[in-house]
N, C-alpha and C positions, 0 to 999 in steps of 0.2 A: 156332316161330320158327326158319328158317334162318340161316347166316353166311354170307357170301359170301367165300371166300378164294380169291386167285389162283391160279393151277394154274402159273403162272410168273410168278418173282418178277422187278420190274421196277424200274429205280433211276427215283426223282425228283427227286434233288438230288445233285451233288458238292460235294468241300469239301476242301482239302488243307490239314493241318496237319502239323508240326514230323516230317521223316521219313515219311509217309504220306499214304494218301487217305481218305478215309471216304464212300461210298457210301450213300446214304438211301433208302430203300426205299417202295415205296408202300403196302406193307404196315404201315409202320409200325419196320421193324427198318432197322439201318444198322450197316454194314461198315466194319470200321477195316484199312485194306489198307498192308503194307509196301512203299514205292513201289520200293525194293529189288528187288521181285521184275517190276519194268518198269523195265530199262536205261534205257531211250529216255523213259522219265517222268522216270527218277531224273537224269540228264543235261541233261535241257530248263531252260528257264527257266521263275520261276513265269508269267509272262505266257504264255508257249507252254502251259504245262500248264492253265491255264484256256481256251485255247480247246478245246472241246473241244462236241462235239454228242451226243446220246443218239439211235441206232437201234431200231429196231423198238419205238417205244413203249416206251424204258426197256430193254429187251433187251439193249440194249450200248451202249457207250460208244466214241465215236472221235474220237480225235484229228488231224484230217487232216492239219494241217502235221508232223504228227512221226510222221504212217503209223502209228499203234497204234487198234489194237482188242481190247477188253474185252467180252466177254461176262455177262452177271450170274449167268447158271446157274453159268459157267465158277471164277467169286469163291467160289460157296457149296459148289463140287466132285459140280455135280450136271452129268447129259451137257448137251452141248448140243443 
C-alpha cells in the first residue's frame, strides 16, 4: 500500500482569528500565522482581508484589493 503525499503543500481554507491568520492545508495540517508579519493585512479591514482568492491551486494566497501575495512554501520557510 502506497500514501500519496503532496510534493507541495497547498492551502484549502483561510480563517482569521484574534491577531492572526490560520491557513488549512490540504494535507490535512493548518498554519496559525501572525498577521503582524503583513502590514497591509494587519492595517486592512476585516471585510477587505476576507476577500481574498487562492492561486496556483492553493499555492498562494492573494488579496487583490490590498495587492498582497502569500505563497504557502513561503509560510512553511521552504523555497518557492
Amino acid at each position: 500500500m502506497s500514501t500519496l503525499v503532496a510534493r507541495e503543500p497547498r492551502a484549502q481554507s483561510l480563517e482569521f482569528i484574534e491577531n492572526a491568520f490560520v491557513v488549512h492545508l490540504q494535507d490535512g495540517r493548518s498554519l496559525t500565522v501572525p498577521i503582524e508579519w503583513f502590514p497591509r493585512l494587519r492595517d486592512a479591514t476585516l471585510e477587505q482581508r476576507t476577500r481574498y482568492e487562492f492561486s496556483g491551486h492553493g499555492y498562494g494566497i492573494h488579496w487583490p484589493e490590498l495587492d498582497e501575495d502569500i505563497s504557502v512554501p513561503g509560510l512553511l520557510g521552504l523555497p518557492d
